[in-house]
N, CA, C and O of each residue as an XYZ file, in Angstrom:
340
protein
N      38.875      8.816     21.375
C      37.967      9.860     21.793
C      36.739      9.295     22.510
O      35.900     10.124     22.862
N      36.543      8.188     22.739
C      35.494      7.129     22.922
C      35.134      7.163     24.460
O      35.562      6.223     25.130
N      34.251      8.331     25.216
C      34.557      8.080     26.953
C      33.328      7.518     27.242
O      33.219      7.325     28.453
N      32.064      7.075     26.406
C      30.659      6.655     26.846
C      30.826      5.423     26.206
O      31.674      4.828     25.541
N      29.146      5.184     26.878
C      28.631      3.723     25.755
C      28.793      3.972     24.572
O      29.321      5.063     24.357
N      28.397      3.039     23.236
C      27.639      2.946     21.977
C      26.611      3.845     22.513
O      26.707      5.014     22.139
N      25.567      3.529     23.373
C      24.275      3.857     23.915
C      24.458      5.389     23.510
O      24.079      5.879     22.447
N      24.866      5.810     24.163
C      25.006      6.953     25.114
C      25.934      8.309     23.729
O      25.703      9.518     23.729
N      26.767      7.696     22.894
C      27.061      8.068     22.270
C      26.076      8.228     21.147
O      25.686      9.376     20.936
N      25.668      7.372     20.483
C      24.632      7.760     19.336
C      23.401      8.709     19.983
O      23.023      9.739     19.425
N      22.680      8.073     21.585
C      21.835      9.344     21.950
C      22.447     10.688     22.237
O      21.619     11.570     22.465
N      23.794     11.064     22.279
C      24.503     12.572     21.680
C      24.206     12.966     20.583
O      23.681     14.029     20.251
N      24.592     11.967     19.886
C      24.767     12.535     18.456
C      23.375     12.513     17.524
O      23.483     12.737     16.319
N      22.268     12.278     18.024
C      20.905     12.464     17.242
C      20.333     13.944     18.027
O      19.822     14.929     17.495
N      20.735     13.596     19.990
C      20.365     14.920     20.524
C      21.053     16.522     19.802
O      20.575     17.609     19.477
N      22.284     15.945     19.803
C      22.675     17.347     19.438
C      22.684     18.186     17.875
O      22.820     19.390     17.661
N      22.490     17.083     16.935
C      22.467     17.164     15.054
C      20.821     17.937     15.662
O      19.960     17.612     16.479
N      21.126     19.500     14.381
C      19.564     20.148     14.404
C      18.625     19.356     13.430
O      17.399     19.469     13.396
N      19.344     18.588     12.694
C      18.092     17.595     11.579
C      18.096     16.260     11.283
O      18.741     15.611     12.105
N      17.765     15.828     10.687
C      17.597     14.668     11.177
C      19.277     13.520     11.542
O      20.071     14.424     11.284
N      19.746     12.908     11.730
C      21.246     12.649     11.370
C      21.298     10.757     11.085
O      21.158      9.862     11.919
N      21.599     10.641      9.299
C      21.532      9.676      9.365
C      22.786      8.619      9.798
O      23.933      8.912     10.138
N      22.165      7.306      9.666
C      22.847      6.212     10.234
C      24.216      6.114      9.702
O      25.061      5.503     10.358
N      24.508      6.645      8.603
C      25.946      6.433      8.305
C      26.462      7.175      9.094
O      26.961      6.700     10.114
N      26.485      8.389      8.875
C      27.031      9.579     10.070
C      27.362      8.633     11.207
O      28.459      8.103     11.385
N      25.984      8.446     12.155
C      26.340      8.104     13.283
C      27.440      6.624     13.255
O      28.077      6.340     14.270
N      27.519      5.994     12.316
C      28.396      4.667     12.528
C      29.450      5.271     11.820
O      30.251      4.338     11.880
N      30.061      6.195     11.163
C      31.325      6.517     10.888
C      32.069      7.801     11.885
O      33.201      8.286     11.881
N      30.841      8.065     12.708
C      31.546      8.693     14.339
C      31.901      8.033     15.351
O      32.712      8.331     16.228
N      31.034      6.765     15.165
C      31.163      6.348     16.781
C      32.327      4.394     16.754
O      31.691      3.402     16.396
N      33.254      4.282     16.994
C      34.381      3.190     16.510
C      33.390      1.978     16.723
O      32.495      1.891     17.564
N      33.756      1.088     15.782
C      32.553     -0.158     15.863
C      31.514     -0.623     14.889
O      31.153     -1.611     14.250
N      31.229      0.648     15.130
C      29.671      0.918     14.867
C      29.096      0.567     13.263
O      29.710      0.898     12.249
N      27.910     -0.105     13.271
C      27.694      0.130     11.449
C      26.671      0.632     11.017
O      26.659      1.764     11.499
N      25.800      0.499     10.410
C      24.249      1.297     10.590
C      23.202      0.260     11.146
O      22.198      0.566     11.790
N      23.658     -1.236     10.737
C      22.778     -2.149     11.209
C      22.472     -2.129     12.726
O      21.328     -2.313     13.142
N      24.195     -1.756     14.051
C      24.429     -2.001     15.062
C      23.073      0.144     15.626
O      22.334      0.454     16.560
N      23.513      0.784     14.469
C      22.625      2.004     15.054
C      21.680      1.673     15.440
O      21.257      1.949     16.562
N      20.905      0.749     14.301
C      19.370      0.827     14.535
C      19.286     -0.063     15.324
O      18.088     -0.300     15.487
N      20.013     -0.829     16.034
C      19.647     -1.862     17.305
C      19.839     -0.546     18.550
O      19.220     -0.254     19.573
N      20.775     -0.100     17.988
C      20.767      0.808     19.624
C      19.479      1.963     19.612
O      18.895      2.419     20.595
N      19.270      2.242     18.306
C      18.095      2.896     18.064
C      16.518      2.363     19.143
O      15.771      2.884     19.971
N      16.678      1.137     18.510
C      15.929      0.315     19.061
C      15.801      0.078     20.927
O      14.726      0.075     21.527
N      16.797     -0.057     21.405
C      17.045     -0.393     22.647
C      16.920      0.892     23.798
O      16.456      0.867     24.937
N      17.613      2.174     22.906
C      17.196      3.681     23.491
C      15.616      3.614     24.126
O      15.130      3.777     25.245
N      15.004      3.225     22.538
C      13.593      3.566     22.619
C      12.719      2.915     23.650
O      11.828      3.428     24.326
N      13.248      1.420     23.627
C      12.800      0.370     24.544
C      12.870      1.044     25.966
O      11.895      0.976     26.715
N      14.057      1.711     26.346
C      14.187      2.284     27.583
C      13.502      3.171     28.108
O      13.009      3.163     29.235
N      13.425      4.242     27.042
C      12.820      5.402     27.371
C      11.439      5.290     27.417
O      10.799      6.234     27.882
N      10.710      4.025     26.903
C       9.165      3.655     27.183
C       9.159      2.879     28.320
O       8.158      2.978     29.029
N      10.314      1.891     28.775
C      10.249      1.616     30.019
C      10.219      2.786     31.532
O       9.739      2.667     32.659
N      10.770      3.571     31.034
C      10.638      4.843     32.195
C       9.830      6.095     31.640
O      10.092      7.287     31.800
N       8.562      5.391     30.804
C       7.685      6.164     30.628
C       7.977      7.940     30.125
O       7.318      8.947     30.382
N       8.866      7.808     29.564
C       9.667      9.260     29.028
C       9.289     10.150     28.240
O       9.806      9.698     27.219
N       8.629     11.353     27.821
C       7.769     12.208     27.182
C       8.414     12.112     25.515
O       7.773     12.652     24.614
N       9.597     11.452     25.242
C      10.095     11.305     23.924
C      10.575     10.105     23.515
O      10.876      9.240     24.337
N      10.724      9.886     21.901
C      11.348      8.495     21.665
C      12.104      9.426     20.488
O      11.920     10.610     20.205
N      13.050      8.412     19.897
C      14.069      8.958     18.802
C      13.040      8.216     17.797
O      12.403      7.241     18.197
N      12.891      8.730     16.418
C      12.304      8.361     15.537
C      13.167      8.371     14.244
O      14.351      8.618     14.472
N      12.838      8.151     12.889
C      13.376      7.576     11.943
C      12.317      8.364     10.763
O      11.108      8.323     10.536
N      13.672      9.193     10.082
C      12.556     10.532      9.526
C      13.587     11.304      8.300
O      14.716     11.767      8.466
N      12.880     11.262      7.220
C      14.106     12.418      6.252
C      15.315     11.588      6.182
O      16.390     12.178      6.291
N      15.315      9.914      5.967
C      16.537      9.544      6.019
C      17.449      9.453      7.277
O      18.538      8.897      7.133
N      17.127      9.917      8.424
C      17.948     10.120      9.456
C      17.180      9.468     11.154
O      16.236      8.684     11.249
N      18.008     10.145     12.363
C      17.043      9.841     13.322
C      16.665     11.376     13.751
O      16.963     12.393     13.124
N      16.080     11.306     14.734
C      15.751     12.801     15.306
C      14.588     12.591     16.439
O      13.479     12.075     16.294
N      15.308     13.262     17.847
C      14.184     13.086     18.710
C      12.997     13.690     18.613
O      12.879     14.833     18.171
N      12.003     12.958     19.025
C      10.006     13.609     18.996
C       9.400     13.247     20.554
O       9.500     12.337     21.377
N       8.754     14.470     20.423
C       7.787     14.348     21.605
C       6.790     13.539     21.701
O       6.048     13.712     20.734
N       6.415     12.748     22.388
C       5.039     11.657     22.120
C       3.764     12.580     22.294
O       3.458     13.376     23.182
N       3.193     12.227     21.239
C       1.647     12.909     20.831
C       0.983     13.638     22.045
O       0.449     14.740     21.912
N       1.062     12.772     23.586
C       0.269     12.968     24.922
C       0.535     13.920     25.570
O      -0.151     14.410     26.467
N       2.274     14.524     24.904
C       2.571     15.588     25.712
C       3.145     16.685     24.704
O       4.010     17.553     24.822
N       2.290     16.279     23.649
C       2.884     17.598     22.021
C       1.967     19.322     23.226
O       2.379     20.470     23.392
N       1.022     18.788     23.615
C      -0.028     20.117     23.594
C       0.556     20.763     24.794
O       0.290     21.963     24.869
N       1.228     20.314     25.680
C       1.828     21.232     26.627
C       3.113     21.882     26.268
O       3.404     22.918     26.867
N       3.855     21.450     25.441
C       4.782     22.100     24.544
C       4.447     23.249     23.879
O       4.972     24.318     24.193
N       3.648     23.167     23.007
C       2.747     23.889     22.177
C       2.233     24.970     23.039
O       2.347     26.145     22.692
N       1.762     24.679     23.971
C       1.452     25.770     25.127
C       1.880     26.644     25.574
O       1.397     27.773     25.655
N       3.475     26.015     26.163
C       4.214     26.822     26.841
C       4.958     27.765     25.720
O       5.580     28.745     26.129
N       4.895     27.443     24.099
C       5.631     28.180     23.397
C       4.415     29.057     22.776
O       5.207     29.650     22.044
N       3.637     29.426     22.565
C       2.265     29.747     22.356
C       2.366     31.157     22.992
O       2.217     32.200     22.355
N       2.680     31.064     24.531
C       2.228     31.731     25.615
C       3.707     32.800     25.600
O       3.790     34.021     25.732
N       4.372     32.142     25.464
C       6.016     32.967     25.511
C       5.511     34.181     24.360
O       5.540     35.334     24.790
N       5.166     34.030     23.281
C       5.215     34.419     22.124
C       4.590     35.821     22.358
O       4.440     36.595     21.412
């Protein structure tokens, strides 16, 4: 079932879980994988997404991962859902 990276696969599977989704999960979905190899890719996601300056990082929360907005751009979020309301 395997058509992406490691990469690319665990950033599915934290994007799409509504709470947090821990590391076993993700290393007993993805072939290979163990929880030690998650948190390197954990790691390397994050590295990227601060290299291209990206409004989110995956974080480590409730046992699990789960993407967050970085603090600089929480208040325009907050805004635009504020205003809908």
């Amino acid at each position: 079932m395997e058509h992406g990276t490691p990469h690319a696969i665990v950033e599915a599977l934290i994007l799409a879980s509504p709470e947090p989704i821990e590391s076993k999960r993700i290393a007993e979905a993805v072939e290979g994988m163990t929880v030690a190899k998650v948190a390197a890719v954990v790691g390397d996601l994050n590295e990227k997404y601060y290299q291209v300056a990206s409004a989110f990082r995956i974080r480590e929360i409730a046992g699990g991962y789960q993407f967050h907005i970085m603090p600089e751009y929480t208040g325009y979020v907050e805004e635009l859902f504020t205003r809908r309301r």
